[in-house]
Residue frames relative to the residue before (quaternion, step in Angstrom):
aa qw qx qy qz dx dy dz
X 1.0000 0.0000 0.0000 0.0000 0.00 0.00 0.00
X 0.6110 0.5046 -0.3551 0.4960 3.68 1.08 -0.84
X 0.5519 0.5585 -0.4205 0.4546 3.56 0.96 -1.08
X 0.7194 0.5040 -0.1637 0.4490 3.49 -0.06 -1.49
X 0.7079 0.3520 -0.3345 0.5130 4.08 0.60 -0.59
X 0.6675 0.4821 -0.3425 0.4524 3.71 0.88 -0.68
X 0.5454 0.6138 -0.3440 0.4556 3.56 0.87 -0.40
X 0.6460 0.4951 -0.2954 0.5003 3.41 1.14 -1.73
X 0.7118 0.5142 -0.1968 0.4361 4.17 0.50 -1.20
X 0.5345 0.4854 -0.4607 0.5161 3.52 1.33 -0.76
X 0.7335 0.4199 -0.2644 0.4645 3.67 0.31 -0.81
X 0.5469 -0.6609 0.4605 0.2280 3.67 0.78 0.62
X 0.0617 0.8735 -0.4081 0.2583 3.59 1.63 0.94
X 0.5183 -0.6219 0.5170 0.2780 4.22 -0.68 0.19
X 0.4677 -0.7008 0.3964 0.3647 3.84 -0.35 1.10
X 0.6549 0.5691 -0.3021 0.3950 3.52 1.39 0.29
X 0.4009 0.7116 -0.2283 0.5299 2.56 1.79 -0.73
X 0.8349 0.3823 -0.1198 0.3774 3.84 0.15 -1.62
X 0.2700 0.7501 -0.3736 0.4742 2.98 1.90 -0.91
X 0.9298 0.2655 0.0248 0.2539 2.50 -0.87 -2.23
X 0.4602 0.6269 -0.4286 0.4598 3.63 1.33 0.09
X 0.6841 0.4796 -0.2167 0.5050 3.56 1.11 -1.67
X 0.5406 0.6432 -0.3095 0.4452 3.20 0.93 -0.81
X 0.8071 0.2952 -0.1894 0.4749 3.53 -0.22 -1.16
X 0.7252 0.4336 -0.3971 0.3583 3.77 1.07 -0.35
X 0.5199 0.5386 -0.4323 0.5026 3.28 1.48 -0.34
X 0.8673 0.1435 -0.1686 0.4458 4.00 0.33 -0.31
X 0.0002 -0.8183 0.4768 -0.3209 2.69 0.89 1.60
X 0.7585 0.0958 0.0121 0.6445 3.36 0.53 -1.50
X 0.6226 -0.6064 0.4594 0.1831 3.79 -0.03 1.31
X 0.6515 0.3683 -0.4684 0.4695 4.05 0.83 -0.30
X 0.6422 0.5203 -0.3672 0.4266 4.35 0.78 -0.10
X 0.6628 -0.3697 0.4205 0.4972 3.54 -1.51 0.49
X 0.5662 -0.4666 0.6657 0.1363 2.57 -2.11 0.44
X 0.7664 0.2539 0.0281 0.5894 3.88 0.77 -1.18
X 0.2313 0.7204 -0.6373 0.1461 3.25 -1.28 0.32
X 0.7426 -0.4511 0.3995 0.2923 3.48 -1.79 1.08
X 0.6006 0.7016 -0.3817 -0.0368 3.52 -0.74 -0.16
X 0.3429 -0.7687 0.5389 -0.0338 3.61 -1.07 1.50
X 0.1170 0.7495 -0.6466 0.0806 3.43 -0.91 0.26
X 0.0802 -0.8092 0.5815 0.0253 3.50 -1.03 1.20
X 0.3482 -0.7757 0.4566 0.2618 3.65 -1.22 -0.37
X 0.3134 -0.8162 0.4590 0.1576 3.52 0.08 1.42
X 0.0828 0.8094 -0.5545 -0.1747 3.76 0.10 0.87
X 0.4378 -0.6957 0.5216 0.2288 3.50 -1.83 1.04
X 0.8276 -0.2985 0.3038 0.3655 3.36 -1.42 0.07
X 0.9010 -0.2533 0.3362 0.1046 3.37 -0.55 -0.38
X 0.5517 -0.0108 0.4469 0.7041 3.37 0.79 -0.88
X 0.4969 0.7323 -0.4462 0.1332 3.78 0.22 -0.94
X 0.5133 -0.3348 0.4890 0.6208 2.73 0.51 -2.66
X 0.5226 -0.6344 0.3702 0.4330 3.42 -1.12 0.89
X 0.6513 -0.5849 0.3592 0.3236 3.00 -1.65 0.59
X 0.1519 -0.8560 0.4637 0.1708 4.18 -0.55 0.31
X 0.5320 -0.6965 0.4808 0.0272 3.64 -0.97 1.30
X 0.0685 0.8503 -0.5125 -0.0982 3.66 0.08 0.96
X 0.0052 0.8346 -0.5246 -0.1676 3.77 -0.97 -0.13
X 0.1635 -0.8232 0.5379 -0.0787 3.36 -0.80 1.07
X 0.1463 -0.7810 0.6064 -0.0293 3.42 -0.77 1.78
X 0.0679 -0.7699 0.6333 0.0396 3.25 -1.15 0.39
X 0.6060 0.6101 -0.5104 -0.0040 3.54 -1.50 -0.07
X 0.6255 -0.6128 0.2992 0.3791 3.59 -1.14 -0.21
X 0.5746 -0.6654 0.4763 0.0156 3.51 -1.19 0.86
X 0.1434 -0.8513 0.4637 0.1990 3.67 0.84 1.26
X 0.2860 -0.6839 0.6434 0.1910 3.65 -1.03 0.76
X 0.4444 -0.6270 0.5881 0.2521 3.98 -0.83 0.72
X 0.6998 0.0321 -0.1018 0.7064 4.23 1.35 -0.71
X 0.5065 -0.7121 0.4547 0.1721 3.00 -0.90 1.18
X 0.4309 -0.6875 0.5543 0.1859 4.34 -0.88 0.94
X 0.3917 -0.5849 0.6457 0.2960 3.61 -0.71 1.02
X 0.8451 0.2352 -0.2379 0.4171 3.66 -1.18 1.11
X 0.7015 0.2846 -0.2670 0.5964 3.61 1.73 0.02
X 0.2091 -0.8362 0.3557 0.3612 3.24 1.07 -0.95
X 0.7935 -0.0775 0.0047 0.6036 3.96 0.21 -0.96
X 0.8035 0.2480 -0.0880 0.5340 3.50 1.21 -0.52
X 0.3552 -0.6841 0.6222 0.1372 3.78 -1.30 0.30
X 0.1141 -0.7843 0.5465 0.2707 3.52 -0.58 0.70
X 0.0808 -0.8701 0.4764 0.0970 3.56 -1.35 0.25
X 0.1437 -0.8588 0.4832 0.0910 3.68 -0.18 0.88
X 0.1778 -0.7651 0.5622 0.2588 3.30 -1.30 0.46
X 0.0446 -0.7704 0.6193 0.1449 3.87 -0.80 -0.66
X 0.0389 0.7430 -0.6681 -0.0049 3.56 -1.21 1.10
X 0.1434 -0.6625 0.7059 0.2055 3.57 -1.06 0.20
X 0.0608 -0.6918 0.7192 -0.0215 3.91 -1.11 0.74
X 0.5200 -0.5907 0.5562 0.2669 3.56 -1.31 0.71
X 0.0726 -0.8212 0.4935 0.2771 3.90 -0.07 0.68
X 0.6850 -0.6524 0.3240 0.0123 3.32 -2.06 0.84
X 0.6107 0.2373 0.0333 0.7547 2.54 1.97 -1.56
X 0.5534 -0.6243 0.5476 0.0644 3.61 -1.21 0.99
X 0.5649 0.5648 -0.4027 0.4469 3.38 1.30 -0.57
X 0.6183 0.6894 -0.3500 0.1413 3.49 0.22 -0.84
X 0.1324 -0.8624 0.4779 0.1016 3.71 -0.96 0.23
X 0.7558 -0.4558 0.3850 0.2699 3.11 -0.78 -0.16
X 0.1848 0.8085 -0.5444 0.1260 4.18 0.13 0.79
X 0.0163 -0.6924 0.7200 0.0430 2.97 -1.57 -0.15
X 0.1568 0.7572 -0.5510 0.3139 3.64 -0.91 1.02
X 0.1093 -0.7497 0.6498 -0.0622 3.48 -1.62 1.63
X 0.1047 0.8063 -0.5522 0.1843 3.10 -0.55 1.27
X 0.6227 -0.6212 0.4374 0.1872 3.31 -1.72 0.39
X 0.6443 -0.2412 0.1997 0.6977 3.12 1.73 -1.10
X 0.2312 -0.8275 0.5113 0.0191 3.39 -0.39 1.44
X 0.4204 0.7974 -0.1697 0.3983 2.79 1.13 -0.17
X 0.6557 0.4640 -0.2123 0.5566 3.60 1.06 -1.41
């Protein structure tokens, strides 16, 4: 899902847009949350430096069917990508939803 939302922002994409990209891959296959944490920012570079790069970061928790002494019913899990970005338009978001998408 992080893979798939950083791609959407490298391309300078609509915070609905990326949303709803992460969104639909996380509940894709019906056994993952529904919701989940995610932020993505844009690291701009000097000048001339190097191009500027786009990071996104997903997060949430992972129901367990028997619960893990030290997690209990669930497991959290985070991703993080950085991607060189494409489009210059882009900014900086952050946003928790159920389905961005709607």
């Amino acid at each position: 899902a992080a893979r798939i939302g950083v791609r959407e922002a490298s391309l300078g994409e609509s915070t609905n847009s990326v949303g709803c990209a992460i969104y639909t891959q996380i509940a894709t296959d019906g056994i993952f949350p529904t919701s989940a944490v995610v932020s993505w920012s844009v690291s701009p570079s000097p000048e001339g430096v190097s191009p500027s790069t786009v990071n996104v970061a997903v997060s949430t928790h992972y129901p367990l069917l028997i619960g893990i002494p030290g997690f209990g019913q669930q497991v959290p899990i985070a991703q993080n990508y950085t991607m060189v970005q494409e489009d210059p338009s882009g900014g900086s978001q952050s946003t928790t939803s159920t389905d961005p998408c709607s």
